[in-house]
C-alpha positions as CSV (number, residue, x, y, z in Angstrom):
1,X,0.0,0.0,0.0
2,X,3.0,2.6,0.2
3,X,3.9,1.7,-3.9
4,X,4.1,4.2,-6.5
5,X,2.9,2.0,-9.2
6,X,-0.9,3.2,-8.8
7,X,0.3,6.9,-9.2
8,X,2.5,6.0,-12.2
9,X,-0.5,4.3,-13.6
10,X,-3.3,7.1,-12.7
11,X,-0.5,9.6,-14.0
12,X,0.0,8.0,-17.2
13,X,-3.7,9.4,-18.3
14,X,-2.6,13.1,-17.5
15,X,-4.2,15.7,-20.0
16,X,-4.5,19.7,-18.8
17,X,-8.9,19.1,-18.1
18,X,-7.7,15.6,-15.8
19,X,-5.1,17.4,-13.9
20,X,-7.5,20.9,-13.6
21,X,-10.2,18.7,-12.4
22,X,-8.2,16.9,-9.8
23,X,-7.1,20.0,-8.5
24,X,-10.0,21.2,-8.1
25,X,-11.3,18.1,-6.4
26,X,-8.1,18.7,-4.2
27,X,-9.1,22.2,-3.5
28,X,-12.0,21.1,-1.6
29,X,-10.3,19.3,1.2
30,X,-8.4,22.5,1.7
31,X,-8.8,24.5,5.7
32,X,-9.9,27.4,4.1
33,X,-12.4,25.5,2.0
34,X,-13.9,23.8,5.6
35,X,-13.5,27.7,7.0
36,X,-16.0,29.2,4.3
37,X,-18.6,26.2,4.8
38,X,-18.3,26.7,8.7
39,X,-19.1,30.1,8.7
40,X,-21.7,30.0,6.0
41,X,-23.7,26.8,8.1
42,X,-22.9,28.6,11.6
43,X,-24.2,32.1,10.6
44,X,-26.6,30.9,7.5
45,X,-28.8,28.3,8.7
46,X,-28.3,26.7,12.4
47,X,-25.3,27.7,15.2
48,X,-26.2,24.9,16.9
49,X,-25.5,21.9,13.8
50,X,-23.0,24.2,12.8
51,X,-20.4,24.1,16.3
52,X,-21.0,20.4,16.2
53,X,-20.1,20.5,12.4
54,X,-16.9,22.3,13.6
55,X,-16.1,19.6,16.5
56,X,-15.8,17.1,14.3
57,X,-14.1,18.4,11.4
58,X,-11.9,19.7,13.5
59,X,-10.9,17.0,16.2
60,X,-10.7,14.9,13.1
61,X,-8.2,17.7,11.6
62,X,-6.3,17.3,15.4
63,X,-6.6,13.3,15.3
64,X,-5.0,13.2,11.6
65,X,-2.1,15.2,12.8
66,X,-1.1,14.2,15.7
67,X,-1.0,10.5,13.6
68,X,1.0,12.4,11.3
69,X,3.5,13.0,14.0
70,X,3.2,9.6,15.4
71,X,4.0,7.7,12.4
72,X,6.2,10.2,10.1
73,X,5.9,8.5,7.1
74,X,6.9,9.8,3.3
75,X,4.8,10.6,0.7
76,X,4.8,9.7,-3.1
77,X,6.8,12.4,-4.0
78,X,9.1,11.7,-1.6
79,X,10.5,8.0,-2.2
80,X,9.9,8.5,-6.0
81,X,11.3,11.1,-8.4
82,X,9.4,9.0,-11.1
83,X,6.2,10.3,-9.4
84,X,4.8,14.0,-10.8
85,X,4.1,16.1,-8.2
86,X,1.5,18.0,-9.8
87,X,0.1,19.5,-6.9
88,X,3.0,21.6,-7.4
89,X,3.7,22.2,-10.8
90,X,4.4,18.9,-11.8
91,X,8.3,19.0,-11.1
92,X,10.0,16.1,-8.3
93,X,13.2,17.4,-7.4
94,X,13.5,14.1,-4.8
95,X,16.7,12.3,-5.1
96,X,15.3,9.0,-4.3
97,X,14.1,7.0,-7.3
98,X,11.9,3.7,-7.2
99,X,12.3,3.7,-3.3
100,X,8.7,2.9,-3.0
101,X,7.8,-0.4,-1.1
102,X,8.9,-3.8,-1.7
103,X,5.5,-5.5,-1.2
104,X,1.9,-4.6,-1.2
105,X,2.0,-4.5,2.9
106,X,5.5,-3.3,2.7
107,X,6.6,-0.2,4.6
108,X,9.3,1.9,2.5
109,X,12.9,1.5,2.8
110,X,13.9,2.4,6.4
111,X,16.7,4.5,5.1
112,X,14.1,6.8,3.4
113,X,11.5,6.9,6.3
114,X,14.8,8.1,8.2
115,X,16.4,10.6,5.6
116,X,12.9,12.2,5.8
117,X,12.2,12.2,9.5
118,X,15.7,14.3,10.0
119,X,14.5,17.0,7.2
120,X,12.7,19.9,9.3
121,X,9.1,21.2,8.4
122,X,8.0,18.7,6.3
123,X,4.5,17.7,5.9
124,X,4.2,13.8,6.7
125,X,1.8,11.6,4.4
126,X,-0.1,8.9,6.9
127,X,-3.3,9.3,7.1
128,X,-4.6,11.5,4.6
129,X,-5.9,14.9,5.9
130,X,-7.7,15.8,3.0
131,X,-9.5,12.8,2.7
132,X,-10.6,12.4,6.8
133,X,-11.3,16.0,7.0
134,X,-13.7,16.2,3.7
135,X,-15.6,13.4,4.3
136,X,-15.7,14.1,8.2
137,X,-17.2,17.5,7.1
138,X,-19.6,16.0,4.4
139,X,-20.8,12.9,6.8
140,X,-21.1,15.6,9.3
141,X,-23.7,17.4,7.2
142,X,-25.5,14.5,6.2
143,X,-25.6,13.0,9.9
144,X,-26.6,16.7,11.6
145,X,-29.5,17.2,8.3
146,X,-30.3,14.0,7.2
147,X,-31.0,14.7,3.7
148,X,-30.5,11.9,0.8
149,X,-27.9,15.0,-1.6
150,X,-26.0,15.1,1.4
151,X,-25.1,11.4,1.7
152,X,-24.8,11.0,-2.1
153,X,-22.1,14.3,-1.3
154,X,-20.3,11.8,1.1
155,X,-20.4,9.3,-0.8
156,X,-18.7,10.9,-3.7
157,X,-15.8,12.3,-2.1
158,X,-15.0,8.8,-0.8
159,X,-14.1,8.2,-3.9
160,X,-13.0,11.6,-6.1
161,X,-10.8,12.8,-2.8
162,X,-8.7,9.7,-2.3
163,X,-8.2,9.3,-6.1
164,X,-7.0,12.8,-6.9
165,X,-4.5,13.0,-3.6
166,X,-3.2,10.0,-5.3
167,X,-3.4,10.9,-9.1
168,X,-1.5,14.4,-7.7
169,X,0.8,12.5,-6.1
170,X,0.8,13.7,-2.8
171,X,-0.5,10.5,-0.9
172,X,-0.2,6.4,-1.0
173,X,-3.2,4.4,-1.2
174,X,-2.9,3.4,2.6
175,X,-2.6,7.1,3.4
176,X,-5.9,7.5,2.0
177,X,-7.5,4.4,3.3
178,X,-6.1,5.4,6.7
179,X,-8.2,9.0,6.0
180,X,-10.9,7.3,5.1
181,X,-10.7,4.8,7.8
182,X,-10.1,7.8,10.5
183,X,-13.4,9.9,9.6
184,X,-15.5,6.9,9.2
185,X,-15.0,6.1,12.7
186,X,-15.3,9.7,14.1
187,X,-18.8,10.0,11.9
188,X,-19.8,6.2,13.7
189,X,-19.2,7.7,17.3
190,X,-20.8,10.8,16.4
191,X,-23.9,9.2,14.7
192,X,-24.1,7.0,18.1
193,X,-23.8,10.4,20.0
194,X,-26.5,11.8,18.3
195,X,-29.4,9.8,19.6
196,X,-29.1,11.9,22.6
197,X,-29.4,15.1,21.1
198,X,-32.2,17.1,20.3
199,X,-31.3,19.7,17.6
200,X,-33.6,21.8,15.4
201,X,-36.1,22.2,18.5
202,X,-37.2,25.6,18.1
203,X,-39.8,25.0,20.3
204,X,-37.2,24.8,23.2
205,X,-35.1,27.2,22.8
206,X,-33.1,27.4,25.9
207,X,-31.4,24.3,24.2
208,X,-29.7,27.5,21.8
209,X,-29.5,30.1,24.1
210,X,-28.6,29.0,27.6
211,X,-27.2,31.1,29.7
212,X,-23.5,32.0,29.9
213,X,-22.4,28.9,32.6
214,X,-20.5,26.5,31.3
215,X,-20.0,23.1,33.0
216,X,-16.5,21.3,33.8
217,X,-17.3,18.3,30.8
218,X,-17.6,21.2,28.4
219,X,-14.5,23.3,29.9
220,X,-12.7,19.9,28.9
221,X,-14.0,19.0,25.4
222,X,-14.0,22.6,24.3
223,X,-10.6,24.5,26.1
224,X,-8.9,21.3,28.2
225,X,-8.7,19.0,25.5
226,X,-7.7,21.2,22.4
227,X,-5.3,23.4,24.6
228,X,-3.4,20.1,25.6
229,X,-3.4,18.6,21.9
230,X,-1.4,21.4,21.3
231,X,1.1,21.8,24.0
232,X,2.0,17.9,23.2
233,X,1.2,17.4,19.8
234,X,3.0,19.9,16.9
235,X,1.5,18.7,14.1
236,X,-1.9,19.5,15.5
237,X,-1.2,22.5,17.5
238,X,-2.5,24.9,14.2
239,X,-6.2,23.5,13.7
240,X,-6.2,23.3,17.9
241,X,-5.6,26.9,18.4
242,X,-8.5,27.4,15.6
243,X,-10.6,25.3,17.4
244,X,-10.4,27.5,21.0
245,X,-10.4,30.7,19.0
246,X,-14.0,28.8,17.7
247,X,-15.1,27.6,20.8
248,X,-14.6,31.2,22.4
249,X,-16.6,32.6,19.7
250,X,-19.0,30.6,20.1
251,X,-19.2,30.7,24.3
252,X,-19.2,34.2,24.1
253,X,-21.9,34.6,21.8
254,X,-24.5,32.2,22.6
255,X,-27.1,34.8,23.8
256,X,-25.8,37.4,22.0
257,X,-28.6,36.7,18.9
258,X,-31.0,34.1,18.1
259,X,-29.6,32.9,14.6
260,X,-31.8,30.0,14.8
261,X,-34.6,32.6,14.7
262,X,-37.1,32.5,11.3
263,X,-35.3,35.0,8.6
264,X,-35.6,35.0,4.9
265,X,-33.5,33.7,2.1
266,X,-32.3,37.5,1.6
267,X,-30.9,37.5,5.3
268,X,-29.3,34.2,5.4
269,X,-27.6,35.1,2.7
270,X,-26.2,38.5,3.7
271,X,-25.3,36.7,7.2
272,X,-23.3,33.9,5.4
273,X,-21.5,37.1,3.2
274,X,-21.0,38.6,6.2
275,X,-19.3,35.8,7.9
276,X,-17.1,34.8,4.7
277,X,-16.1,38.0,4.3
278,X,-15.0,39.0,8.0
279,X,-12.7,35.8,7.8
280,X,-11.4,36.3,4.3
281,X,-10.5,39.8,5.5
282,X,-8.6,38.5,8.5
283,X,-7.3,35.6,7.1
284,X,-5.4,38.0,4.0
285,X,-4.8,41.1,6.4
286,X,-2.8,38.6,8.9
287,X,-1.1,37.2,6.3
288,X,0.0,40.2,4.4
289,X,0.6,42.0,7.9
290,X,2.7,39.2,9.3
291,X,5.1,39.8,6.0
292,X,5.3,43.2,5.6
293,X,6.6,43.4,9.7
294,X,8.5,40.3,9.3
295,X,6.6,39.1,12.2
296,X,8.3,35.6,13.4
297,X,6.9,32.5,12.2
298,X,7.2,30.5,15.8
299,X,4.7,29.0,17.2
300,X,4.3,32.1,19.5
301,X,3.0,34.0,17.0
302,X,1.0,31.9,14.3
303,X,-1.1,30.1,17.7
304,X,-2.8,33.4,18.9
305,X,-3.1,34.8,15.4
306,X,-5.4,31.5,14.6
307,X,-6.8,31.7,18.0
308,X,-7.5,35.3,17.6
309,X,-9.0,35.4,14.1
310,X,-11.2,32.5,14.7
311,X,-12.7,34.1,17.5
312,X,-12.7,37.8,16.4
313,X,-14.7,36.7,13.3
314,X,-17.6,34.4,15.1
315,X,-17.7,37.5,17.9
316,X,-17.7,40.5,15.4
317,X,-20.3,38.3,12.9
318,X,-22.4,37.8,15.4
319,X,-22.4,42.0,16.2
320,X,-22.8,43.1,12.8
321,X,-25.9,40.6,12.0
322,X,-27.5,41.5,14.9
323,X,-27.0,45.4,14.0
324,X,-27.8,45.3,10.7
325,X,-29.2,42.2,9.2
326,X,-31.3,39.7,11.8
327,X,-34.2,42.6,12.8
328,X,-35.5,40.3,15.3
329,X,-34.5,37.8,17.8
330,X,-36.5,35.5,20.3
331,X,-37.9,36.4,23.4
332,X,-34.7,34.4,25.5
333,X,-31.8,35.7,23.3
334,X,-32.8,39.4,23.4
């Protein structure tokens, strides 16, 4: 399962609409791909589905990390110059050629896992992230809404996400299985979960808008956990600080509005425009901030900045719809 005969093979049918398409496919597993649907579920049609959708995309984000880190195991590219890397232009400037596995259950050679455990910074390949992240997110959906599309959605990107990683070179067929493997069993402890929970209930609504006390199991799923995921896991430590810059967001704005409230297709929309555009804003200001000071990349700097934009944008969202867009709000969340 670590071979690179499948990506030779899937390679071998390259043509410019192929390799646009599975791109594109790629594109979709991307963070800031799962960021835009977050915000646009969160702030367009239900908080409530939408902070579980963002607990499990996320802890499976953290999860497929910190395995990262655990197992530290090359990709394609890596153990086979033979292998395009067209997620990158196309060009392999690896000096390893045909070091794939010997055997279908074969780990590669140990002298490449090594050589690529000492380089710094590099982005390991087992288990996939794009694959366990999409279909955690899709699965999500179609467990939270429970609508056939949905499913189908899942279903798809079990399939076009695992094969474009691989026809782009980037992952091995047990990194994907491993992906695949990973969100399944997140979505099967979530869909057990779920019997318990009683979402869309309009009718109670201080299931939405409690009151701003929060109680120690959900101190530890929402700050404990993530905070200590990313004091003892690197690979992780990114989509954990997003995650408490979510989960602050979201504690600090449950009674702020009722965005579970009735609004027309005119106001979901500008909220879910609102929302994009307040993180796409941050996201690019950050980022073109951070180089124009020369800010340091350490891990000092980059963890708040997540922390901080992810929370700054469900917190000021949550403002400007409420100012401007929402016009009324229930009875409990006024």
């Amino acid at each position: 399962m670590f071979q690179t005969d499948p990506h030779l093979w899937l390679q071998s049918f390259d043509s410019p609409f192929l390799r646009a398409a599975m791109q594109a496919a790629s594109l979709l597993g991307e963070e800031e791909f799962f960021a835009l649907m977050i915000m646009a579920l969160m702030f367009g049609f239900e908080r409530q589905r939408g902070f579980i959708m963002v607990q499990i995309v996320l802890w499976t984000a953290i999860i497929t990390g910190i395995l990262k880190d655990l197992f530290a195991l090359p990709r394609p590219v890596h153990v086979d110059a033979l292998v395009a890397d067209f997620a990158n232009g196309g060009s392999n400037p690896s000096s390893f050629i045909g070091r794939d596995a010997p055997d279908f259950f074969a780990l590669p050679p140990e002298d490449v896992v090594t050589f690529y455990r000492n380089v710094p910074d590099i982005s390991y390949g087992f288990p996939s992230g794009h694959c366990s992240s999409s279909i955690a997110m899709w699965g999500s959906l179609a467990l939270l809404f429970r609508r056939a599309w949905l499913i189908w959605c899942t279903l798809a990107f079990l399939l076009l996400m695992p094969l474009s990683r691989m026809y782009l070179g980037k992952h091995f067929l047990a990194d994907v299985l491993g992906g695949v493997v990973l969100s399944m069993v997140v979505l099967l402890v979530v869909a057990t979960l779920q019997r318990g929970w009683a979402l869309g209930r309009t009718d109670r609504p201080e299931s939405l808008n409690r009151v701003l006390r929060v109680s120690w199991k959900e101190i530890l799923f929402m700050f404990v956990m993530p905070a200590a995921a990313m004091v003892f896991f690197t690979g992780a430590r990114q989509e954990c600080a997003s995650l408490l810059g979510l989960n602050v967001g979201y504690l600090l704005t449950r009674r702020l509005v009722a965005l579970d409230a009735p609004r027309s297709t005119l106001r979901r929309i500008l909220s879910i425009l609102v929302a994009a555009g307040l993180f796409v804003v941050l996201f690019v200001g950050v980022n073109i901030l951070s180089s124009r000071v020369q800010l340091p990349t350490d891990v000092f700097v980059i963890l708040p900045q997540r922390l901080s934009v992810a929370a700054i944008v469900v917190i000021a969202a949550h403002w400007i719809i409420k100012k401007f867009f929402i016009g009324q709000t229930s009875a409990q969340g006024s």
